[in-house]
C-alpha positions in Angstrom: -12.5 -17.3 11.9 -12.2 -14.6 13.7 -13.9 -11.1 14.8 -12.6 -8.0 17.3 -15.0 -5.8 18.2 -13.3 -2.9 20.1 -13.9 0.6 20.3 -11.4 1.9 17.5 -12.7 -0.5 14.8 -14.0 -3.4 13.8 -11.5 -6.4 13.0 -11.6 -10.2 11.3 -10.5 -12.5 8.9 -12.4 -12.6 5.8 -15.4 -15.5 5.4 -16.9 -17.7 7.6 -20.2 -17.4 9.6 -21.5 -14.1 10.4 -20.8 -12.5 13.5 -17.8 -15.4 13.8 -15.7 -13.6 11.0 -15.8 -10.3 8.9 -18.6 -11.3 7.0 -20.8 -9.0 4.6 -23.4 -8.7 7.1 -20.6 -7.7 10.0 -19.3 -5.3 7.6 -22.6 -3.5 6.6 -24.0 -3.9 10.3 -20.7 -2.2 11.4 -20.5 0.1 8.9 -24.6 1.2 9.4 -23.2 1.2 13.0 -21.2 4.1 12.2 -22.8 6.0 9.7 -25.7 6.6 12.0 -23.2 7.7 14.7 -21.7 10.1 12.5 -25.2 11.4 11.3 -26.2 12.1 14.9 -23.1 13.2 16.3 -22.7 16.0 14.1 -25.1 16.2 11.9 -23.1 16.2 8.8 -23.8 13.8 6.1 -20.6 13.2 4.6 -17.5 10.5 5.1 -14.0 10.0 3.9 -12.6 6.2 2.6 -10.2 5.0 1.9 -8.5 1.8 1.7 -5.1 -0.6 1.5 -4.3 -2.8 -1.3 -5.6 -6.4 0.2 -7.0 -8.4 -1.7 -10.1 -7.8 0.2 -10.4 -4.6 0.0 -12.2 -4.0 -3.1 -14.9 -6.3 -1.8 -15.5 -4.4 1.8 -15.3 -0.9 0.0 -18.3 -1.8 -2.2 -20.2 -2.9 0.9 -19.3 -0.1 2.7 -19.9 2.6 0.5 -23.5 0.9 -1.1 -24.5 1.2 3.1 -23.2 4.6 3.6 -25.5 5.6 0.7 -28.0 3.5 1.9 -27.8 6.3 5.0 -27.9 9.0 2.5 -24.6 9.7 2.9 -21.9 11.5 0.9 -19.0 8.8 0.3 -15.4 11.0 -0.7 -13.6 7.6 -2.0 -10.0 7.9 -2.0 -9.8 4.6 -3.7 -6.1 2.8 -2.7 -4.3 5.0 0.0 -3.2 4.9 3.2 -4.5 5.4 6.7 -2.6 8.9 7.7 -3.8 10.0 4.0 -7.4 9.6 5.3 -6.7 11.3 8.5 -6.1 14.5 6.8 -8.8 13.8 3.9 -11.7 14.0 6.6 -11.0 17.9 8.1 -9.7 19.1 4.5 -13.2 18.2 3.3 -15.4 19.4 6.0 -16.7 15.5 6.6 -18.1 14.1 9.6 -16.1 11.4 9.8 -13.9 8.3 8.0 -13.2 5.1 7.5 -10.1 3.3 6.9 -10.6 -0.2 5.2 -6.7 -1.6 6.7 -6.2 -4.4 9.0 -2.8 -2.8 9.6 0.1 -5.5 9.6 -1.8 -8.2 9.9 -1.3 -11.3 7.1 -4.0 -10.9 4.0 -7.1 -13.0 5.3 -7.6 -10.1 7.9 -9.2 -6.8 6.9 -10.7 -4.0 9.5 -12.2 -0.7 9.8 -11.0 1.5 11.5 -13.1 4.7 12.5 -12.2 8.5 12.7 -13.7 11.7 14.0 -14.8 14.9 12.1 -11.2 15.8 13.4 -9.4 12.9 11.1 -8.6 11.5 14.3 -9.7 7.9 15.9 -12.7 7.7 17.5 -12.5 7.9 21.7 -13.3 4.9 24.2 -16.8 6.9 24.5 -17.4 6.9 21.0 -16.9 3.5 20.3 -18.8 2.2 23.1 -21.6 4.2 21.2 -21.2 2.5 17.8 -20.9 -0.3 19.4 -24.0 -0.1 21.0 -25.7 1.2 18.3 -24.9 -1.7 16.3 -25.9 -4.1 18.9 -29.5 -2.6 18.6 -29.7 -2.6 15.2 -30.4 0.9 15.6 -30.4 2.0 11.7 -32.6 4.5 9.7 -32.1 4.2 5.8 -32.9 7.1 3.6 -36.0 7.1 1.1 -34.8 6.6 -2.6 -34.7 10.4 -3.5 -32.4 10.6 -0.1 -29.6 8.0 -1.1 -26.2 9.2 -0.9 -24.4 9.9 -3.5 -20.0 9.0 -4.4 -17.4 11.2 -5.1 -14.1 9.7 -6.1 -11.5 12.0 -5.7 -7.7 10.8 -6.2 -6.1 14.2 -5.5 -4.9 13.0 -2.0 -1.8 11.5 -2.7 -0.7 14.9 -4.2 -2.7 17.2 -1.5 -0.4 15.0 1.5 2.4 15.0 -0.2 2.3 19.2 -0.5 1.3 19.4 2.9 4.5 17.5 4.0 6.7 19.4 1.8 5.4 23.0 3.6 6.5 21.9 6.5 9.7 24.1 8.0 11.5 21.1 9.3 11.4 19.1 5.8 14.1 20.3 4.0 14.4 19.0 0.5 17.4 21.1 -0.6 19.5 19.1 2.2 17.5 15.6 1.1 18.6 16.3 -2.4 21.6 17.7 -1.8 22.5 14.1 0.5 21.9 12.2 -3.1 20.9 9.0 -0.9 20.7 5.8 -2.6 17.3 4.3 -0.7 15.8 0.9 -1.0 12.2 0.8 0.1 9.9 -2.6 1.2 6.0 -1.4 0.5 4.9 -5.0 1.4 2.9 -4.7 -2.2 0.3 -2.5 -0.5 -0.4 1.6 -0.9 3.1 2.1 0.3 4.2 1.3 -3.4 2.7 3.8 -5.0 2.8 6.9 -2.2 6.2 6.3 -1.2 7.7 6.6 -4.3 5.9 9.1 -5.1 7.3 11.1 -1.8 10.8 10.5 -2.5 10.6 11.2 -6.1 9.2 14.9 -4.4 11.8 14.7 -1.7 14.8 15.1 -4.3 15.6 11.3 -3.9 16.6 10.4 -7.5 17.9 6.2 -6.9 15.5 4.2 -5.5 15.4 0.7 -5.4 12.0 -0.7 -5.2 11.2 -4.1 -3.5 7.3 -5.2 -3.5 6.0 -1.8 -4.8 2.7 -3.6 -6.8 -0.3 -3.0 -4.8 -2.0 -6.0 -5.4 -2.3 -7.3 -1.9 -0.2 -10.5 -2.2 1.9 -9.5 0.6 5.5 -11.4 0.1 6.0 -11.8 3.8 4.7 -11.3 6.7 3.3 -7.9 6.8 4.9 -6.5 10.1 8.0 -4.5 10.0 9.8 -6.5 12.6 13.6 -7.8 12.0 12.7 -11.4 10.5 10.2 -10.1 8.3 12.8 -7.8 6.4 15.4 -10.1 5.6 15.2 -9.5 1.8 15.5 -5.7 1.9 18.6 -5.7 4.1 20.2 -7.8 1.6 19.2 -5.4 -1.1 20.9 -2.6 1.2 23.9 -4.3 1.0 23.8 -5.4 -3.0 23.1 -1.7 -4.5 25.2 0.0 -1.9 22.4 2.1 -0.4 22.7 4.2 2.2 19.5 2.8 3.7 16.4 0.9 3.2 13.0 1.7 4.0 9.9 0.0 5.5 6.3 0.5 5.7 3.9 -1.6 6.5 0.3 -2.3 4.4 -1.7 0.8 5.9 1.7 2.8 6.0 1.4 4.0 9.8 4.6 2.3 10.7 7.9 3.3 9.6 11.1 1.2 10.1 14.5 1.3 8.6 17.6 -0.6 7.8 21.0 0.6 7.5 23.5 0.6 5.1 25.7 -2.7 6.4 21.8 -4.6 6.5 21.6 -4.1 10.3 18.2 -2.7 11.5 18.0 0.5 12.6 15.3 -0.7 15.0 11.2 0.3 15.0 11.6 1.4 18.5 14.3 3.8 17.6 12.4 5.7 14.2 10.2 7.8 16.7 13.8 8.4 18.7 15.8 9.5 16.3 12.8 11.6 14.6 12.2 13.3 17.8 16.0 13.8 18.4 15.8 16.1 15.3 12.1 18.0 16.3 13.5 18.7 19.7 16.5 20.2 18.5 14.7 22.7 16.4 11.7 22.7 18.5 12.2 23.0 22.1 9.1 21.0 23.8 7.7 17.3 25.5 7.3 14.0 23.9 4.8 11.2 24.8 4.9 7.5 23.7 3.2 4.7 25.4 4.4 2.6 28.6 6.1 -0.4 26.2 8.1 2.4 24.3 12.0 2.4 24.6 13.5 4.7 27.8 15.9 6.1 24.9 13.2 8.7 24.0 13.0 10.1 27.8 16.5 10.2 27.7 16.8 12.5 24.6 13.6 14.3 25.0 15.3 15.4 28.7 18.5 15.9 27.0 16.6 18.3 25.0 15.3 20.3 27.7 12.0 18.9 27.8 9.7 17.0 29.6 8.5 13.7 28.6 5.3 11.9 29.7 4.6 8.3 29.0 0.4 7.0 28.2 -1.4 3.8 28.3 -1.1 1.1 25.2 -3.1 2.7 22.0 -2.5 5.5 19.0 -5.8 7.4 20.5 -4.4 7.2 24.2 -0.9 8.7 23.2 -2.3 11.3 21.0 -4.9 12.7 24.2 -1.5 12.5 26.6 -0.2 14.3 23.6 -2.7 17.3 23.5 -2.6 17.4 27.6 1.2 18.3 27.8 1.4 20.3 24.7 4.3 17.6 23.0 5.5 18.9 19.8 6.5 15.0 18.9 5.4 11.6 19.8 4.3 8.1 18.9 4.8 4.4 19.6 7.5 2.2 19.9 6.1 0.3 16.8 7.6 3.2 14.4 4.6 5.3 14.5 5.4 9.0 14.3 2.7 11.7 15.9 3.4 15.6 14.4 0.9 17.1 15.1 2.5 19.9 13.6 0.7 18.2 10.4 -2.0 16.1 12.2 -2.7 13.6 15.4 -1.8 10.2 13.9 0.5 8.1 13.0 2.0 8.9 9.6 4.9 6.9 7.8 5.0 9.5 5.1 6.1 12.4 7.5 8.4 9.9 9.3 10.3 9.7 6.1 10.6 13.2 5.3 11.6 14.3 8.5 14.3 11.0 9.2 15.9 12.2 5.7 16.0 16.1 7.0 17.7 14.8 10.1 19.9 12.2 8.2 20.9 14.4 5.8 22.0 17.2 8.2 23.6 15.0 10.8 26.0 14.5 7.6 26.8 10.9 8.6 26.1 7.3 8.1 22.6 6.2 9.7 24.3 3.2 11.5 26.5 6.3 13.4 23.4 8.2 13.9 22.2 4.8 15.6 25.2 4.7 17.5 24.7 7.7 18.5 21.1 6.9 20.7 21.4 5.7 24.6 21.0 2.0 24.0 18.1 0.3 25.0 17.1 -3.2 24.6 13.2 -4.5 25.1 12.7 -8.4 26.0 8.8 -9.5 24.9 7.2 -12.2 26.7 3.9 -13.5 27.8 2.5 -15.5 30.6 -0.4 -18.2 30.3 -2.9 -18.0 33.3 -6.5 -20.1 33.6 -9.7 -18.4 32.2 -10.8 -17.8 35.8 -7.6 -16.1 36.8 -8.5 -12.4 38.3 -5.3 -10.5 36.8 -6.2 -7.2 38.4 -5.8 -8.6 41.6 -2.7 -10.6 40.7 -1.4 -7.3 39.8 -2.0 -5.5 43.0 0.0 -8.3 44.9 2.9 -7.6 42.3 2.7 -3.6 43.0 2.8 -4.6 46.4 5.7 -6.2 46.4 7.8 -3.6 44.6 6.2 -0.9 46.1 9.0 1.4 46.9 9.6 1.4 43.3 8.8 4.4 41.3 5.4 2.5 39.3 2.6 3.4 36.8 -1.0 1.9 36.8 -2.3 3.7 33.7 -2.2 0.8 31.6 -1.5 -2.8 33.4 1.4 -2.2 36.0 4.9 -0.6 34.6 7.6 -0.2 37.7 11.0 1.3 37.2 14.3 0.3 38.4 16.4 3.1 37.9 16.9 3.4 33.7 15.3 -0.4 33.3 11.6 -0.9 33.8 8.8 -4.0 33.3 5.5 -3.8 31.8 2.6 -6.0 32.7 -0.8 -5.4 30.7 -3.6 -8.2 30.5 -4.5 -8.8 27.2 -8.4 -8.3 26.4 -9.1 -11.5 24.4 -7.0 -13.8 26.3 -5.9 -15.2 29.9 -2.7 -13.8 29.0 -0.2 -11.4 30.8 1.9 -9.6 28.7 5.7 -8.6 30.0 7.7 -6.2 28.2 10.8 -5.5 30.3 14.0 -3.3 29.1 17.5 -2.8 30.1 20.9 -1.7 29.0 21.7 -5.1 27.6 19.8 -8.1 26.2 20.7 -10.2 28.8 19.5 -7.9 31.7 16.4 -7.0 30.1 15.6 -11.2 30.0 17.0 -11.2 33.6 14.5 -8.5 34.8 11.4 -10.2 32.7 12.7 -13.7 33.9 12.5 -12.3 37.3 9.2 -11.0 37.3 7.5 -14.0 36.0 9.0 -15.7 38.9 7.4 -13.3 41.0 3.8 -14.2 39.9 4.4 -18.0 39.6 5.5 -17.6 43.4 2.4 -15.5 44.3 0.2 -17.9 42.5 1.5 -20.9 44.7 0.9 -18.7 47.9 -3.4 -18.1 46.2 
């Protein structure tokens, strides 16, 4: 069993002993946690929640939502929706906060909440400490009877986002419609199946072919849009002749898709080719994080603009994000930023704009993959004893290549002209992670390869 504590959320597999897993009493600890942050951070007495289709889910929303009232606060309960749905929920209702009940892409026994601002946004390093804290005192206060909170339901938000996304000048639905694309979609039976649908259905898009659209939280595969997960759609793709396929994953902050031969399009490349189309009409910076694809510097310059990279994390791209003014940005994981419509990432967006662009560029989506810089990341890891001090290991590695250009924001990241290596410690294990890129497969492996030779050799010379 397991349980992650950090400062965006609270995270664990379901069951177990408490404290050990997400349990009952982690949950309403957590969640009392927050409530009473949200209560003395701005005084207002009202949340947004909302949750994914997990089989969980049902389970933590009760507990959550009895201990919110047990605060005497107002619960808005979106019921099933989706994490970027939320994110807008919170400021369109004048709440002080919201919680997300997702544990993102990972398999069905995990489940997680994660924690937004009175902005819709997720909670800063600061902030979390704080609940944290709060919930390592035990430091609750519980309203009288005539003081409990009280629920709302309200099921308008799938609508209210999907109007919000359709007002937006770069979505153009006459040129969506006009394309008459033939789209296969993968919702991983989560809230995906019943808001992306729904989107396309607004969108123009009149043939879709639906793969695991029944939220019931018995995801088919693994949940995580990488290329052996998707195996199914891309044969799908090929059967019905579409002109693409779509995937989200349970929470639907990640957006990947597949094109029309089966070949993936690749996650890294959806924020790419999204921001390709922004910067075109919207002259301006990007920002993505240090492990994202080079490809999006390159057309983000191309552009005219100026992009700037941030450390690992959704909350440290979108403060990069509000520091340079970027009109687009994300993660290499396919999570789009607008913040034309809000600061997080949001599948649903993704979708409308990639269809705008696709639509317009008039072409096949393999060509418009073709016609990205081409980028290839190598992912690999490096075991080290408990006792290992990684910071210092990293110095000696910056040391060595330090005539390189190199970044220390987050880990180590040093640049060899257009091909680069990451190094960032993981925080639950003795673990060093390298994510290296290059022109070609084989020189992106070469570079990582080299690198981990590197630390083996200063290791011997400890």
């Amino acid at each position: 069993m397991t349980l992650i504590k950090s400062i965006s959320g609270i995270r664990g597999t379901i069951g177990g002993i408490a404290g050990n897993g997400l349990t009952p009493i982690d949950i309403v600890k957590f969640t009392a946690a927050y409530g009473s942050w949200v209560i003395s951070k701005t005084n207002n007495k009202r949340i947004v929640l909302g949750r994914d289709a997990r089989i969980s889910g049902e389970m933590v929303n009760n507990l959550v939502i009895g201990t919110l009232q047990g605060l005497g606060i107002e619960v808005i309960d979106l019921g099933l929706s989706t994490t970027p749905t939320v994110e807008i929920a919170v400021p369109m209702e004048n709440a002080g906060g919201g919680i997300i009940l997702t544990a993102s892409h990972n398999p069905k026994q995990w489940n997680a909440l994660k924690l937004l601002n009175d902005k819709g946004e997720f909670i800063s390093d600061a902030d979390g400490k704080e609940v944290l804290e709060i919930a390592e005192k035990s430091e609750f206060a519980f309203a009288d009877v005539d003081d409990l909170g009280k629920v709302v339901s309200n099921n308008t938000y799938l609508q209210k986002h999907i109007d919000v996304i359709l007002a937006l000048p770069l979505v153009d639905v006459d040129a969506i419609k006009a394309a008459n694309f033939k789209i296969a979609i993968d919702c991983v039976n989560s809230t995906g199946g019943i808001f992306v649908p729904a989107l396309l259905k607004a969108l123009g898009v009149e043939t879709v072919y639906e793969l695991y659209c029944e939220p019931d939280g018995h995801f088919p595969h693994n949940p995580e849009p990488l290329p052996e997960n998707l195996t199914e759609i891309a044969k799908v793709v090929q059967s019905k002749n579409a002109d693409l396929g779509i995937v989200v994953d349970p929470d639907v902050d990640r957006l990947c898709f597949v094109c029309e031969d089966g070949s993936m399009f690749g996650e890294e490349y959806t924020l790419v080719a999204v921001a390709d189309y922004i910067l075109k009409n919207t002259p301006g910076n990007s920002v993505s994080n240090l492990s994202s694809t080079r490809a999006l510097r390159d057309v983000t310059e191309n552009a005219g603009g100026t992009y700037n990279a941030s450390a690992v994390g959704e909350v440290n791209v979108v403060n990069k994000m509000k520091a340079t003014n970027a009109v687009i940005g994300g993660e290499g994981n396919g999570g789009i930023i607008y913040p034309e419509l809000h600061y997080g990432r949001d599948a649903l967006v993704g979708i409308a704009l990639f269809l705008t662009h696709l639509a317009k560029f008039g072409k096949s989506i393999s060509v418009l993959r073709k016609s990205y810089p081409e980028y290839y990341i190598s992912k690999n890891k490096i075991t080290l004893t408990p006792e290992m001090d990684i910071d210092a290991l990293l110095v000696k590695v910056q040391e060595k290549y330090k005539d390189q250009p190199n970044s220390t924001i987050d880990g180590l990241k040093i640049e060899f002209d257009k091909e680069w290596v990451h190094l960032r410690k993981s925080n639950t294990e003795p673990i060093i992670r390298i994510y290296s890129e290059a022109g070609s497969e084989t020189v992106a492996e070469g570079l990582a390869t080299k690198i981990i030779s590197d630390i083996k050799e200063i290791l011997k010379l400890s």
